[in-house]
N, C-alpha and C positions, 0 to 999 in steps of 0.2 A: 805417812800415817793418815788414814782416813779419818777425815771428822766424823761423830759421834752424830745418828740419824734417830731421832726420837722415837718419830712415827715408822719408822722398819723396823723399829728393836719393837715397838708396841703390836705392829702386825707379824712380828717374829713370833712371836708369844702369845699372842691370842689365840682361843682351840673356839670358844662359843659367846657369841655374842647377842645379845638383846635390842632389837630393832623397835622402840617405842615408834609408833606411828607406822607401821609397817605397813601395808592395803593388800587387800586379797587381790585387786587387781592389776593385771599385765600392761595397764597402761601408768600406772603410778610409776614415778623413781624410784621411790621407797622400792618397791616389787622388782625392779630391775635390779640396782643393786647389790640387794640381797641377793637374787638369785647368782646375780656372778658371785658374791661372796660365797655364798652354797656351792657353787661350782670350785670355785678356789679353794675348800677343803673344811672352808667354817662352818661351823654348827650351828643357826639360825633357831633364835626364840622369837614370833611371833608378840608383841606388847601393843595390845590394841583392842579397846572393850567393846568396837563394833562389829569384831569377826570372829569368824571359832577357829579358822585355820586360816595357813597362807603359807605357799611352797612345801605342803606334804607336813607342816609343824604346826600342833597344837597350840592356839592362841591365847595371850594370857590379860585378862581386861587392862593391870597394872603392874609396873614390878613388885609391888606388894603382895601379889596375886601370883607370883611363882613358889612354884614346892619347894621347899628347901634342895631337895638333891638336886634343881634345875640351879637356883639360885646360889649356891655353892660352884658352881662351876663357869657364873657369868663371870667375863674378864674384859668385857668392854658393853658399854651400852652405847648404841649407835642412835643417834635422834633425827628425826625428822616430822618436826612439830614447830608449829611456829611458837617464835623468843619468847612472845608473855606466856606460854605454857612450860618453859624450862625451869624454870625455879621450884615448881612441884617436882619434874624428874630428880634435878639435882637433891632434892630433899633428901626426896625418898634410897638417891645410890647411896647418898652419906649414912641414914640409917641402916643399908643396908651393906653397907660397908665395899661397893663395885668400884675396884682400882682404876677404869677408867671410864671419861665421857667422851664421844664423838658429835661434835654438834655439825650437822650435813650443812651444805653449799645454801647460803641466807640466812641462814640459823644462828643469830647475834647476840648473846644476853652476857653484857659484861658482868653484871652485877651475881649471877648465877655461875658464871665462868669461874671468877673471884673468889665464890663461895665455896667452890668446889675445890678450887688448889689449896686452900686456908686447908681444909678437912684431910688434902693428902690425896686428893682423887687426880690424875693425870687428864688434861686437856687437851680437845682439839677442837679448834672450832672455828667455822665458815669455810670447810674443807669439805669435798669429796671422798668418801672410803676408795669407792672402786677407783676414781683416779690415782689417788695416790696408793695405790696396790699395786694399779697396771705399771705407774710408774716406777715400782721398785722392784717388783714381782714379776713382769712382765706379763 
C-alpha cells in the first residue's frame, strides 16, 4: 500500500492556477516555471500589477482583481513574492475562498502559512512547483 502523497494528489487535481508575482520576463523563475507548468497542461493566470500579460495570459494587478469566471476556477495560487508580502495574498485566498497556496523555494511566512490552514486552505511552502511535478510527473 502506497503512502498517501499530498502534493501529487494536489497536482493531480489542479486544472488553473494563479502565479502572484509572476514576470513578463524570460529571465525571472517565476516565468520559467510557469511556463513548464503551461507546458504540463496547467492553465496559467498571470497576478502581477506591473504587466498586462505574461506567456500569452491576460495579467491581473491582484487576486482581487480576477473575474469571477477566472476566479471560480482558480485551484491553487502559486506565490513568488517575498515572506512580508504573504500575509496580504493569504488574506485575500481566504476571502476568496482558493483551496490552495503554493509558497516557491525561499518563500517562508509561518505566521501566514498558519493562517491559511486555520481557514481550510491547503499548504505548501518553501518548495519548488516545477520540481516537485518533474518529480512525480516526470
Amino acid at each position: 500500500m502506497k503512502e498517501s502523497d499530498p502534493i501529487y494528489e494536489l497536482l493531480s487535481r489542479v486544472k488553473m492556477i494563479a502565479v502572484v508575482g509572476l514576470s513578463d520576463s524570460p529571465m525571472r523563475p517565476s516565468h520559467g516555471v510557469s511556463a513548464y507548468m503551461q507546458a504540463a497542461g496547467y492553465k496559467i493566470v498571470p497576478v502581477n500589477p506591473r504587466i498586462s500579460e505574461a506567456l500569452g495570459e491576460k495579467a491581473y494587478p491582484s487576486l482581487l482583481d480576477l473575474p469571477l469566471q477566472v476566479l471560480e476556477k482558480i485551484d491553487l495560487v502559486d506565490v513568488f513574492r517575498r515572506p512580508e508580502y504573504v500575509d496580504e495574498i493569504v488574506e485575500q485566498a481566504i476571502q476568496l475562498k482558493i483551496p490552495a497556496i503554493w509558497m516557491q523555494e525561499g518563500v517562508i511566512n509561518e505566521g501566514a502559512a498558519d493562517k491559511a490552514r486555520k481557514a481550510g486552505i491547503f499548504v505548501v511552502m518553501d518548495r519548488c512547483v516545477l520540481k516537485e511535478h518533474r518529480a512525480r510527473f516526470g
